[in-house]
Backbone bond lengths (Angstrom), bond angles and torsions (degrees), N, CA, C in turn:
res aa  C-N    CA-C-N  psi(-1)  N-CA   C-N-CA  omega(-1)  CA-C   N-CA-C  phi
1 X - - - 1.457 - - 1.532 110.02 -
2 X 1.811 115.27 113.46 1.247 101.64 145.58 1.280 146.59 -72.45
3 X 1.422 127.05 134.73 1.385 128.86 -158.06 1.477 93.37 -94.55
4 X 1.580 140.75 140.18 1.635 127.25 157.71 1.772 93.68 -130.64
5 X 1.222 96.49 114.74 1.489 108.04 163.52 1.881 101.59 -83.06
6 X 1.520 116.72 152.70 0.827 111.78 161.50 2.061 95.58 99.31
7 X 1.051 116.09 -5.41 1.479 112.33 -153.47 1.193 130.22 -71.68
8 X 1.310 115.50 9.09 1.340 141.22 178.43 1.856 115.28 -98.66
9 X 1.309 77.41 -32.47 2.195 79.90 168.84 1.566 120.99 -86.88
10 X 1.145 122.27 176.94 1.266 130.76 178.36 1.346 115.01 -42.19
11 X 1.077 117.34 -69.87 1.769 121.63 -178.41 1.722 110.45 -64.24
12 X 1.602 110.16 -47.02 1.870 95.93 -175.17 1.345 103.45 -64.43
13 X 1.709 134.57 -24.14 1.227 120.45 -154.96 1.916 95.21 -107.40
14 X 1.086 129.65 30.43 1.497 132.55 -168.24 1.855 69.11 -119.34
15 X 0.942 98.39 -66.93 1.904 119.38 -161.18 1.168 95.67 -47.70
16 X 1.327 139.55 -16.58 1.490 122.57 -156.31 1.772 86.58 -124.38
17 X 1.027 126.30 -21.09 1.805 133.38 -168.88 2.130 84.67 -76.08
18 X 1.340 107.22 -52.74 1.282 116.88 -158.03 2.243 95.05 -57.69
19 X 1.005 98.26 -56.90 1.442 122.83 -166.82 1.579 102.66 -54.09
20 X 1.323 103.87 -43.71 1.749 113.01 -164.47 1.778 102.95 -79.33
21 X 1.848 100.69 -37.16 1.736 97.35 170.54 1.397 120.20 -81.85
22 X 1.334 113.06 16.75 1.626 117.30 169.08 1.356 98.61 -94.82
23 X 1.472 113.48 -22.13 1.758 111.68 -161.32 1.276 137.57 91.43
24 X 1.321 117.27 2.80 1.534 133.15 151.00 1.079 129.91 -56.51
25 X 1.198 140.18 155.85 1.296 159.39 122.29 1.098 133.41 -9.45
26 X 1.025 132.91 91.13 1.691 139.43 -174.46 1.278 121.46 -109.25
27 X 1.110 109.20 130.49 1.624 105.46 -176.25 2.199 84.75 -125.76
28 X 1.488 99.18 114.34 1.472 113.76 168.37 1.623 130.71 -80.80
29 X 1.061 111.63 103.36 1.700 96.31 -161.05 1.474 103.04 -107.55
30 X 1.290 91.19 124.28 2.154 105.26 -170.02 1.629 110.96 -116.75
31 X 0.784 98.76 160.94 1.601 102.63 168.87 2.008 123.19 -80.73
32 X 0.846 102.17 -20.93 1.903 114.74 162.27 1.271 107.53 -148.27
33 X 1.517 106.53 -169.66 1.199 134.47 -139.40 1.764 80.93 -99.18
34 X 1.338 127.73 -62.62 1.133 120.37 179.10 1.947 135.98 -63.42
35 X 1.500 96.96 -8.68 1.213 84.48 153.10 1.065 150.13 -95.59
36 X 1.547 95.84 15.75 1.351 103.60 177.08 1.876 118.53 -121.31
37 X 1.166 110.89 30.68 1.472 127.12 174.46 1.591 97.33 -56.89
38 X 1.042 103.13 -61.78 2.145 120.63 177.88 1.292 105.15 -36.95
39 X 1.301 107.48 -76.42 1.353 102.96 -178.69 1.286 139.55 -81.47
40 X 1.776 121.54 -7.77 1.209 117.92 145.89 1.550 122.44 -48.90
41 X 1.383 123.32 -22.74 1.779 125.92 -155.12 1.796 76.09 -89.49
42 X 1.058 144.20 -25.52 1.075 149.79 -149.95 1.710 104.93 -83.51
43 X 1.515 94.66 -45.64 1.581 124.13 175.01 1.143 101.32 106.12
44 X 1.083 117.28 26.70 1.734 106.47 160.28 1.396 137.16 -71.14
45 X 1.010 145.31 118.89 1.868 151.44 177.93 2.050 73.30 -41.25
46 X 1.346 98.57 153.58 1.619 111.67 175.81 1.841 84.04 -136.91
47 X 1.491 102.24 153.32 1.258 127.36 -177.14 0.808 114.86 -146.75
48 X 1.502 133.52 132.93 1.590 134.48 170.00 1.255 111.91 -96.20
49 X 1.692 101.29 135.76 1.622 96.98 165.96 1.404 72.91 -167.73
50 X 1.632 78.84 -178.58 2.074 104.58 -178.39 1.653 99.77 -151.69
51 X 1.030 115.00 109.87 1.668 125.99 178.16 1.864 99.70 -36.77
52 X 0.999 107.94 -9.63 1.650 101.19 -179.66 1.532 112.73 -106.61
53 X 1.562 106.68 22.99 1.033 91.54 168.35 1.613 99.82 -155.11
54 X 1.730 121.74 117.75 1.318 101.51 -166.94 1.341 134.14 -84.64
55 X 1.175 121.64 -9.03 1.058 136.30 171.58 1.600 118.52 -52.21
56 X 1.301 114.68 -45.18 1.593 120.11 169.70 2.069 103.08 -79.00
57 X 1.114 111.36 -19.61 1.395 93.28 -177.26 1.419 90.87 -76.54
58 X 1.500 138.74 -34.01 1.407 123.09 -147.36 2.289 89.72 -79.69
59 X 1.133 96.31 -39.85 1.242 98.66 169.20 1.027 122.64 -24.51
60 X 1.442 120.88 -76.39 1.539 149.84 169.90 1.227 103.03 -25.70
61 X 1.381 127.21 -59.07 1.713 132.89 -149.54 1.535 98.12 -95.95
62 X 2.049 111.20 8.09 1.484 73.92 178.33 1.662 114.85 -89.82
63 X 1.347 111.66 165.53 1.693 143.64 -165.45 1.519 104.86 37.63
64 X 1.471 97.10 53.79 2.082 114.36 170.56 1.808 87.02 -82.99
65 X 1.466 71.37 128.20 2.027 100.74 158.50 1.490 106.89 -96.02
66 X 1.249 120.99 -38.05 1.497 117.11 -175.20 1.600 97.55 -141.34
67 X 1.139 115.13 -177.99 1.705 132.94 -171.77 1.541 119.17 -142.63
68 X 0.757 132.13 95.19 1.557 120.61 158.35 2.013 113.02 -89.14
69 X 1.377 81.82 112.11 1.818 70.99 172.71 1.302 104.00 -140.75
70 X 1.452 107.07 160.09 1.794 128.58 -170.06 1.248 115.57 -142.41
71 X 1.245 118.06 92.52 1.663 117.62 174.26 1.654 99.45 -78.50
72 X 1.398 83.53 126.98 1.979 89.01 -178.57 2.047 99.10 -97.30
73 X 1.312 87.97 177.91 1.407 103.19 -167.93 1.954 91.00 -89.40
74 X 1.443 98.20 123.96 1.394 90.12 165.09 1.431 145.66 -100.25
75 X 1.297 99.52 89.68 1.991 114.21 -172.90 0.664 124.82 4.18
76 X 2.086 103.60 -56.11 1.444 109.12 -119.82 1.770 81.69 -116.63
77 X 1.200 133.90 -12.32 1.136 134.96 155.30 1.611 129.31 -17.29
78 X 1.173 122.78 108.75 1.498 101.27 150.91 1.328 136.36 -60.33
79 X 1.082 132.23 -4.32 1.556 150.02 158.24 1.413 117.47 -136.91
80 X 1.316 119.47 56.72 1.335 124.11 -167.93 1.487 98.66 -53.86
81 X 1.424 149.83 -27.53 1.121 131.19 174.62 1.797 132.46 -60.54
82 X 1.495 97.13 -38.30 1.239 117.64 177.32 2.144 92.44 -77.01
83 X 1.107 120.98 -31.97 1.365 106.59 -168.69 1.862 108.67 -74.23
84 X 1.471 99.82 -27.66 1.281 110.09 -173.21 1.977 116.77 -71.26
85 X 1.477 103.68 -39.84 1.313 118.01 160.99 1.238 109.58 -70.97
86 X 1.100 135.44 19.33 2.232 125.47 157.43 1.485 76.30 -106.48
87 X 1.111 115.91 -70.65 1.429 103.95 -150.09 1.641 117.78 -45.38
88 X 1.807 127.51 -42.58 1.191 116.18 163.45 1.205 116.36 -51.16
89 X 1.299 124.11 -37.39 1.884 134.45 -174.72 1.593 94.07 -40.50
90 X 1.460 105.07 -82.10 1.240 118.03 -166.76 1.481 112.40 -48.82
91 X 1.442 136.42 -43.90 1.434 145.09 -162.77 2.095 84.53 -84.36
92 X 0.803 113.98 -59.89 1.969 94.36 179.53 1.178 107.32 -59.30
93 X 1.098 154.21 -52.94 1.626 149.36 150.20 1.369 111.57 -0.34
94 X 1.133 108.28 -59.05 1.317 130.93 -150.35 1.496 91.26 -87.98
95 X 1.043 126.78 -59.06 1.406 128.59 176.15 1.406 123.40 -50.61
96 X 1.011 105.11 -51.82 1.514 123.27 166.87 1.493 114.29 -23.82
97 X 1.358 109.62 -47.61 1.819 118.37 176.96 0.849 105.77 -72.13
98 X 1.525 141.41 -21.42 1.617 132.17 -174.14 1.906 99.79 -109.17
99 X 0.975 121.29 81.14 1.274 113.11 178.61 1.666 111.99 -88.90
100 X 1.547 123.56 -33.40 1.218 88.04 137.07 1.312 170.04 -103.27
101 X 1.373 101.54 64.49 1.786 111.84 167.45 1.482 140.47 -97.03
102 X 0.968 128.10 147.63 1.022 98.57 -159.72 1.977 97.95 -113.64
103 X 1.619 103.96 119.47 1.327 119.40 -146.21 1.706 102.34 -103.49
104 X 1.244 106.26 119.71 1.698 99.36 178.92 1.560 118.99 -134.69
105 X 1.161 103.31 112.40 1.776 125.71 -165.28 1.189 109.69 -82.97
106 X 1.621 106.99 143.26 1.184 85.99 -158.74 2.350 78.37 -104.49
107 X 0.978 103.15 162.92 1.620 120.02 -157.54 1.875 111.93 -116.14
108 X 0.993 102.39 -137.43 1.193 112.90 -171.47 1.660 122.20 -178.84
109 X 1.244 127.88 123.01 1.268 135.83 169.70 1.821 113.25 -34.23
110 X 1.262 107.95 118.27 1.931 104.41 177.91 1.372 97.93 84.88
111 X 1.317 143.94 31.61 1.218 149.65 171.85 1.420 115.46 -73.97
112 X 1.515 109.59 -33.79 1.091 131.99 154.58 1.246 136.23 -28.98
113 X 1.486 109.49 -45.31 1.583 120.07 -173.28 1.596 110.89 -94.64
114 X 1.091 97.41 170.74 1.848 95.62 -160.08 1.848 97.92 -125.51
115 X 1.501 106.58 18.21 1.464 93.90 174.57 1.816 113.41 -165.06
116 X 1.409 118.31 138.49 1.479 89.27 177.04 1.363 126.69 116.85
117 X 1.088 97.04 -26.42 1.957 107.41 -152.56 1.872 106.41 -129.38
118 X 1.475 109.97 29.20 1.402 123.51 157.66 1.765 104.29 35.62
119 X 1.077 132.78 -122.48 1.142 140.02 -149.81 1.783 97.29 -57.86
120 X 1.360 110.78 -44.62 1.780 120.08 -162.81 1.584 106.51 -70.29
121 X 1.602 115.87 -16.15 1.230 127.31 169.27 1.756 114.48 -47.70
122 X 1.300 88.75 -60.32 1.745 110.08 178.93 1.724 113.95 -48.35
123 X 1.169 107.52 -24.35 1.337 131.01 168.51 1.673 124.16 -80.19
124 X 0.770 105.72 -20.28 1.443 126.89 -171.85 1.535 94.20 -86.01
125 X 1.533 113.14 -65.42 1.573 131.90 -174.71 1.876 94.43 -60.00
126 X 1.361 128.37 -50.87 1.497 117.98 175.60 1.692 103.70 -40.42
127 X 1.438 103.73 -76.43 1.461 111.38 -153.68 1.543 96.36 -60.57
128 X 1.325 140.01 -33.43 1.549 108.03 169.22 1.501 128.77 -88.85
129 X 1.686 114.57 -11.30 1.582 113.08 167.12 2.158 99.40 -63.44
130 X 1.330 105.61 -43.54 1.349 98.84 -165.88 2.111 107.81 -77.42
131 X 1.341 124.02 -14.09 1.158 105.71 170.38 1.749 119.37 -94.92
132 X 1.129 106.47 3.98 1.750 116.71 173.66 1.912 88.86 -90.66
133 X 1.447 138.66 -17.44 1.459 115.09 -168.63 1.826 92.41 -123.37
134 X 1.275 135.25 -24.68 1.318 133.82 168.53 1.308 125.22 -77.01
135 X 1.388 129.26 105.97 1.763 108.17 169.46 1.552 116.54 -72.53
136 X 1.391 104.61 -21.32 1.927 93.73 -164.67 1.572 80.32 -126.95
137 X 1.795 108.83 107.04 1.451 115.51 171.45 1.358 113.01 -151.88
138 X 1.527 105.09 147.17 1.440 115.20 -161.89 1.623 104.79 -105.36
139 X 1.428 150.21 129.16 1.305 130.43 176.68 1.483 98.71 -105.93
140 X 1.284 103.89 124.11 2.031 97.27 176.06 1.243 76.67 -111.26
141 X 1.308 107.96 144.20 1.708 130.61 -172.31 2.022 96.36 -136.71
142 X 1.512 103.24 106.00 1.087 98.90 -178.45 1.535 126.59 -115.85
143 X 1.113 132.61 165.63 1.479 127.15 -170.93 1.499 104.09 -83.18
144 X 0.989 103.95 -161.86 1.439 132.03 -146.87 2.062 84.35 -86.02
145 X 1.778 94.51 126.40 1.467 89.27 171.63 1.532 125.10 -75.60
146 X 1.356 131.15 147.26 1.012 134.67 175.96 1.791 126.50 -58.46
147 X 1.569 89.04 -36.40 1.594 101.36 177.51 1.526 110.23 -82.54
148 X 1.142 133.54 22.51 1.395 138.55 -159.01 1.313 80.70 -86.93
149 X 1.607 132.76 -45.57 1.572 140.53 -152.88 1.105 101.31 -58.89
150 X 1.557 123.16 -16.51 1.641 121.72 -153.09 1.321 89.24 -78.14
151 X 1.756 150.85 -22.74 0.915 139.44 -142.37 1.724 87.27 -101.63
152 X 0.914 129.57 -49.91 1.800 123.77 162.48 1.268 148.73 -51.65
153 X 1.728 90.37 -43.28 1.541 115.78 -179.53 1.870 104.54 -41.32
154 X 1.494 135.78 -42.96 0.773 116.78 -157.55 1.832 117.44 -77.67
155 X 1.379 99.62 -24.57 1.160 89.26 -176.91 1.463 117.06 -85.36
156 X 1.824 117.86 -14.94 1.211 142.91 169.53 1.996 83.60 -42.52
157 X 1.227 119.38 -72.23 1.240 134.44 -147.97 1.468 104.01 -36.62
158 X 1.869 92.66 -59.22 1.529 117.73 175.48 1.219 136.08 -54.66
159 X 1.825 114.87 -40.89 1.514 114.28 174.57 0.885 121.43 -124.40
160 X 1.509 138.63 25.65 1.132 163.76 -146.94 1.416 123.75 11.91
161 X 1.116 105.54 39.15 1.786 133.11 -174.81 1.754 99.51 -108.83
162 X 1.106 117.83 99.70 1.550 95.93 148.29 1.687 120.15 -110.04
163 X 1.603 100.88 128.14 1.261 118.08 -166.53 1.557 120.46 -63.23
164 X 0.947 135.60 114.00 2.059 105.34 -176.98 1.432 112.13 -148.19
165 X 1.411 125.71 133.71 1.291 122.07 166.44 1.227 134.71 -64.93
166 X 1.192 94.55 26.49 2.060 96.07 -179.34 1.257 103.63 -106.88
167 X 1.529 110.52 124.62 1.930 109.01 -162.03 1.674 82.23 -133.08
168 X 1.495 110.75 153.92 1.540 128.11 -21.98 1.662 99.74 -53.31
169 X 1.607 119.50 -161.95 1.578 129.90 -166.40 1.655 85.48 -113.08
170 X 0.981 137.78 -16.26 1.294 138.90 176.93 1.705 117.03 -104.59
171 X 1.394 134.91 14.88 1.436 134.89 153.77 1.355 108.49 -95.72
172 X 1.035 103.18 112.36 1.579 120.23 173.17 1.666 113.80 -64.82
173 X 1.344 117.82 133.89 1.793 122.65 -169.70 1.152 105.16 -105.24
174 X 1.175 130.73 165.48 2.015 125.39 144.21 1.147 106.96 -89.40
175 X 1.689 107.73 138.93 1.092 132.56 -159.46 1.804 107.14 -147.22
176 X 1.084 132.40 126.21 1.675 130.95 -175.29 1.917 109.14 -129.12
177 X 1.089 121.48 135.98 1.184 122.94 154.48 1.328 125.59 -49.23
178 X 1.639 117.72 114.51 1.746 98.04 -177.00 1.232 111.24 -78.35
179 X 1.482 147.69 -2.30 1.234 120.47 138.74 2.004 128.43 -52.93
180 X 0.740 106.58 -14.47 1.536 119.51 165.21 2.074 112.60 -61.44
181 X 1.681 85.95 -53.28 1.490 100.31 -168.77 1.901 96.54 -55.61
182 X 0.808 90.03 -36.69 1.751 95.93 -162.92 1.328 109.53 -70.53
183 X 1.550 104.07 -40.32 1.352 100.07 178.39 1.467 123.94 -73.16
184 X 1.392 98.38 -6.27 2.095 104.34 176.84 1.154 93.71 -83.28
185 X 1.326 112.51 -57.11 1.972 117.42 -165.68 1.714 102.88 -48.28
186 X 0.691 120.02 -26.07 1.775 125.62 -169.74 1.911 94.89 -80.95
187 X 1.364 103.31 -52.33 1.448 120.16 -173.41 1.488 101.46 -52.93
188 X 1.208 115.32 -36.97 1.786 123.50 -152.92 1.292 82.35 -98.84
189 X 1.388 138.14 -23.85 1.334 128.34 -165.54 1.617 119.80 -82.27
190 X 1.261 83.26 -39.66 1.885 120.89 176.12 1.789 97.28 -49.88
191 X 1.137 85.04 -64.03 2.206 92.73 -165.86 1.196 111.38 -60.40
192 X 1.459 128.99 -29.85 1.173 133.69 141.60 1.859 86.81 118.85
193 X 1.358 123.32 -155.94 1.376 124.33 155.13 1.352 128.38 -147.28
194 X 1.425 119.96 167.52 1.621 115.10 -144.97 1.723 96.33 -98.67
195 X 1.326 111.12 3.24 1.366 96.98 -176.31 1.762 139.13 83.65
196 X 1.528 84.16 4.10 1.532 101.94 179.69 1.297 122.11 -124.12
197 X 1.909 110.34 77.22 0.859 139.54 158.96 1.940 109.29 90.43
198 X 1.057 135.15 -142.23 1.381 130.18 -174.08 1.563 100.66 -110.41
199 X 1.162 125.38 118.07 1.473 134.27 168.10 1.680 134.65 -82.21
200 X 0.759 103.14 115.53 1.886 98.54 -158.66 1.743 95.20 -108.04
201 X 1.640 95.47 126.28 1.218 113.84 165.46 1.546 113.74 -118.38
202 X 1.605 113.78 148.84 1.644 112.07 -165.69 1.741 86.06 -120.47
203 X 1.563 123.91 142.64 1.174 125.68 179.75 1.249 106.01 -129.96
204 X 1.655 134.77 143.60 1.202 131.27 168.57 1.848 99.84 -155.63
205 X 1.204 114.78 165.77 1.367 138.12 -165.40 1.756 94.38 -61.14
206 X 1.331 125.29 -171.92 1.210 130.86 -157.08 1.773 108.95 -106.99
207 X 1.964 109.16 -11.76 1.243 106.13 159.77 1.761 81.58 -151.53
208 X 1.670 92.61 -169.64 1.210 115.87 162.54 1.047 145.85 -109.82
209 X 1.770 157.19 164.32 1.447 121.28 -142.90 1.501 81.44 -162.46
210 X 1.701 125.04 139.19 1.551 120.62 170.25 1.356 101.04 -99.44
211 X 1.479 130.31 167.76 1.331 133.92 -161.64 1.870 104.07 -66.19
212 X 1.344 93.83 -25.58 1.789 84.94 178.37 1.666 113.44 -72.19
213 X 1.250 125.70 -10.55 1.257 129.40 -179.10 1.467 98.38 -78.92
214 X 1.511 109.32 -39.12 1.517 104.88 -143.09 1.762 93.82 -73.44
215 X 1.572 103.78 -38.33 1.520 101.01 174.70 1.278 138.09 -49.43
216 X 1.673 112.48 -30.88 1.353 136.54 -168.70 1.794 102.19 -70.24
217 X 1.290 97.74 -59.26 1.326 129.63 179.27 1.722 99.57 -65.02
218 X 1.121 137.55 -4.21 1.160 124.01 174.96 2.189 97.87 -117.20
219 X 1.151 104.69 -20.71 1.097 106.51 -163.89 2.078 103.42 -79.66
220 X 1.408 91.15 -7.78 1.894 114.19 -172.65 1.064 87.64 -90.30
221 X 1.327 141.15 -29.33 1.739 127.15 -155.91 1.111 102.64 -107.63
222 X 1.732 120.73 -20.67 1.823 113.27 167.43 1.310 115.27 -93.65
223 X 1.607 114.59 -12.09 1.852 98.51 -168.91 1.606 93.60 106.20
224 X 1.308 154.32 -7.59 0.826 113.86 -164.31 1.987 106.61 -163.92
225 X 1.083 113.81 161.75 1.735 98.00 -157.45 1.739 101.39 -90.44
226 X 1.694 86.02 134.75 1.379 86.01 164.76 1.731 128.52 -149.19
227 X 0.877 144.23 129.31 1.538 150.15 -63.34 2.116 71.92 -176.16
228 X 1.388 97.62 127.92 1.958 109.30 168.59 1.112 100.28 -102.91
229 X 1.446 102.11 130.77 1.424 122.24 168.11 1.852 116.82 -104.83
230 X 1.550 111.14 125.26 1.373 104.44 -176.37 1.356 97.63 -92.83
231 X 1.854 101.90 132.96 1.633 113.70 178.80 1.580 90.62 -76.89
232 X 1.901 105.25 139.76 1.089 112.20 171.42 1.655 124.09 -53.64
233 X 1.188 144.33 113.84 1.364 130.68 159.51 1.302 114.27 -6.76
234 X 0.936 157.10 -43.30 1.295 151.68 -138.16 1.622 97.75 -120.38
235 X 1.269 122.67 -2.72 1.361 125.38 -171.59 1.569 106.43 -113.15
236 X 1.286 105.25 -24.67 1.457 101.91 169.64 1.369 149.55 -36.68
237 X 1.497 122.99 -13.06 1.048 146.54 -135.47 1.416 87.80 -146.50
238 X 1.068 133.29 -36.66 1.800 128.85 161.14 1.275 132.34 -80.16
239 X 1.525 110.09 -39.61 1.280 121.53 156.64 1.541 114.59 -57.18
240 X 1.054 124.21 -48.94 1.961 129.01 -178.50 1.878 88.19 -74.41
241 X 0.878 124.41 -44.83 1.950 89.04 175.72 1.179 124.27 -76.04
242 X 1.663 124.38 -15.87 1.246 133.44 -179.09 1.591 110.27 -70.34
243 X 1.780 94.02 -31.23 1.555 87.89 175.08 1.884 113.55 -86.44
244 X 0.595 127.46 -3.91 1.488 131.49 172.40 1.220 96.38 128.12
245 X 1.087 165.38 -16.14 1.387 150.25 -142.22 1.815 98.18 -94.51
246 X 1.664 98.49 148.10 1.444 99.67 176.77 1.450 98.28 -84.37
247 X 1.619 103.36 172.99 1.630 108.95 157.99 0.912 151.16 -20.17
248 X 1.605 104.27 -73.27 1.579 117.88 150.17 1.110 126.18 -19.55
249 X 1.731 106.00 -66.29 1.638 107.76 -170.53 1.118 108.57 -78.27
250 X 1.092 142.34 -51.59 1.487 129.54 152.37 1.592 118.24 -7.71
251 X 1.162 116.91 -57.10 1.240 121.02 -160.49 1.862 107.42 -65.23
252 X 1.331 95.11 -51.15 1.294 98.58 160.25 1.491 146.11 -58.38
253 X 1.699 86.60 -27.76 1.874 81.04 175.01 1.513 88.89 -98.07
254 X 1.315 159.40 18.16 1.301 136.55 135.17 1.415 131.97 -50.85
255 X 1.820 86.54 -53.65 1.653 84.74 179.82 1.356 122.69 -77.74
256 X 1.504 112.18 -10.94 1.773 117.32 165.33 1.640 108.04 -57.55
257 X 1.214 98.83 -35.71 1.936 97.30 -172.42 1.185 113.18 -81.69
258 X 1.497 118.49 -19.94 1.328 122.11 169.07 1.212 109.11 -61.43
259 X 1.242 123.54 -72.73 1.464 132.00 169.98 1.841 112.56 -33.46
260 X 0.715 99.46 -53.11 1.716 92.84 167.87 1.502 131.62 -66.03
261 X 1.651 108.16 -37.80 1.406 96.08 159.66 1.375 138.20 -65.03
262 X 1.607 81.33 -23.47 1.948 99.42 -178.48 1.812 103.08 -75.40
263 X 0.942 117.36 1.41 1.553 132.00 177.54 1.480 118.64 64.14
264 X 1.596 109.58 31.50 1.302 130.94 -159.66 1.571 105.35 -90.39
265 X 1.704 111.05 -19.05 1.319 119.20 -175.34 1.501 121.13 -97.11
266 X 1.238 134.40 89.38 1.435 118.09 -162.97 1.644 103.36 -160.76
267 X 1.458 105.32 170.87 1.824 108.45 170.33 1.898 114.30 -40.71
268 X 0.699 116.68 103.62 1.275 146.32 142.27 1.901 99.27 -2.44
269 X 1.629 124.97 88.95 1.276 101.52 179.86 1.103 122.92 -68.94
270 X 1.794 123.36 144.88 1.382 119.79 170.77 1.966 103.00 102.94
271 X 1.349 120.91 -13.33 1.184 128.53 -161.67 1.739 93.99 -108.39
272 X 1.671 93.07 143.29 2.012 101.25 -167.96 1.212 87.63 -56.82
273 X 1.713 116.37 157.50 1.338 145.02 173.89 1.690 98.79 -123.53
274 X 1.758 81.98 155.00 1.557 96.49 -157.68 2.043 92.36 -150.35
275 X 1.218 119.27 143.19 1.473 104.18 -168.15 1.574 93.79 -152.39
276 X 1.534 125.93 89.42 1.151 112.84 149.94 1.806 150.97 -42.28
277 X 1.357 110.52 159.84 1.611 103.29 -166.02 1.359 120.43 -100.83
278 X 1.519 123.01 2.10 1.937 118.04 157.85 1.188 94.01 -99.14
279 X 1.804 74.01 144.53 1.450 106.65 161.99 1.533 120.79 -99.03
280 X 1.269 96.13 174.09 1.468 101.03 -161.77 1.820 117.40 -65.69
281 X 1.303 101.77 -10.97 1.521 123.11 -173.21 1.420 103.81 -78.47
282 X 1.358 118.05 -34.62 1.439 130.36 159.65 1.185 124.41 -66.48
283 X 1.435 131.08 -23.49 1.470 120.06 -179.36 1.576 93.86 -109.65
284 X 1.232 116.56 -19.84 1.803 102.36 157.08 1.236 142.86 -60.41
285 X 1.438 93.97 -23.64 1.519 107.25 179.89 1.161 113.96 -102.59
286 X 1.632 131.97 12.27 1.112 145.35 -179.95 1.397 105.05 -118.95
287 X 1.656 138.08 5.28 1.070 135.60 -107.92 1.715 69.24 -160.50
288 X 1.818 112.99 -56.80 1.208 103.98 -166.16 1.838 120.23 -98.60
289 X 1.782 95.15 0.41 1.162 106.74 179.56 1.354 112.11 -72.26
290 X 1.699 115.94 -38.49 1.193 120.55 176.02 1.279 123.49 -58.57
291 X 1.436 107.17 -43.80 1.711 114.80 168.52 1.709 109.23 -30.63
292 X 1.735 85.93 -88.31 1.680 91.77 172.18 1.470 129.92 -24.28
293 X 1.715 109.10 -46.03 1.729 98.41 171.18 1.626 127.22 -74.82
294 X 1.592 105.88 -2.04 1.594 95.35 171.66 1.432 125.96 -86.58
């Protein structure tokens, strides 16, 4: 039985499409009853749990052959950092009883570094709470999602400004489709692992794109031109409360962007490479189709 935590988002439900057309066994683990309509039609076993609570994760993992799991960043937190560390707590716990599975997390780009790097920190703390409780574990450490834009694109659409913290507008980032991510994690899941120690794979899209591309390329998928605007540094911190975000999280996705402009955030040298096949022109234009249908 594959286990996919997460199976309702982009990457568990790519991961579970990939898994189900090999002909396996899936067990989908969602947070309700309705997110998993999709992936039952799929034929997946559906499972409830919520990483915040361990008792249903240990549930979940029982008679797992493999693991896909994803502790997401929690938004909606008043200390989403402190909320994000129970939730790995509890998911290595939990793991811990299944030692043999073979468990593959999905990570984060700069996971590596031990200081600095706000959100990728939290990542850092996953991949070593989870290799002190996993023997057979895979870390896919992935870049920057592509659909992240969806949270801008609309007003991009509207004033032909798209706003973005990636400074200068001309350094190009790595960036991957998380349907991409899913489809490696499934891949890495498939091959199984050799048992020699925790294996780290770094994944990103098939090139790279600086925010002035991303605008151009977004301005092709509505009809109409649009031109990136870098939010001043100093505005960062007004703009992230205007959008709902508390302090905290704010605080963290600043200093993550810092770290990325400073070019501190990236593939891991020396660590397997992995390179999905959409491009970013594809999840833009899927990005603005959806707009249009609401």
């Amino acid at each position: 039985m594959y286990v996919i935590f997460g199976a309702a988002g982009n990457v568990g439900r790519a991961a579970a499409q990939v898994l189900r057309a090999a002909g396996h066994a899936v067990r989908a683990v969602v947070r309700s009853p309705a997110q998993g309509e999709t992936l039952a039609r799929l034929g997946c076993q559906i499972a409830l749990a919520d990483l915040d609570d361990e008792a249903s994760v240990r549930r979940a993992l029982d008679g797992a052959q493999a693991v896909q799991m994803l502790c997401p960043v929690a938004h909606r937190a008043d200390d989403p950092a402190a909320a994000m560390r129970q939730m790995i707590g509890n998911a290595a716990r939990a793991l811990r009883a299944c030692p043999q599975a073979h468990v593959l997390a999905v990570s984060d780009y700069g996971a590596e570094l031990d200081a600095g790097t706000g959100i990728t920190l939290l990542y850092r703390e996953l991949e070593a709470r989870f290799k002190e409780a996993v023997p057979h574990l895979t870390l896919l450490r992935s870049a920057e999602h592509m659909q992240n834009w969806g949270r801008v694109a609309p007003v991009a659409m509207a004033s032909g400004y798209l706003p973005t913290l990636h400074h200068p507008l001309d350094q190009r980032f790595p960036t991957v489709s998380a349907s991409d991510v899913g489809t490696v994690a499934a891949q890495l899941l498939l091959a199984g692992h050799d048992g020699k120690g925790a294996r780290v794979v770094s994944v990103e899209g098939p090139r790279r794109y600086d925010a002035n591309e991303v605008a151009r390329i977004l301005g092709q998928a509505c009809g109409r031109e649009i031109v990136a605007h870098a939010v001043p540094r100093s505005d960062w911190a007004v703009l992230l409360s205007r959008a709902g975000m508390t302090r905290n999280l704010a605080d963290l996705i600043i200093e993550t962007n810092d770290a990325q402009n400073d070019g501190r955030i990236d593939a891991q040298p020396g660590t397997e490479r992995r390179f999905g096949t959409t491009g970013l022109d594809q999840v833009l234009a899927a990005l603005v189709s959806a707009a249009g249908a609401r």
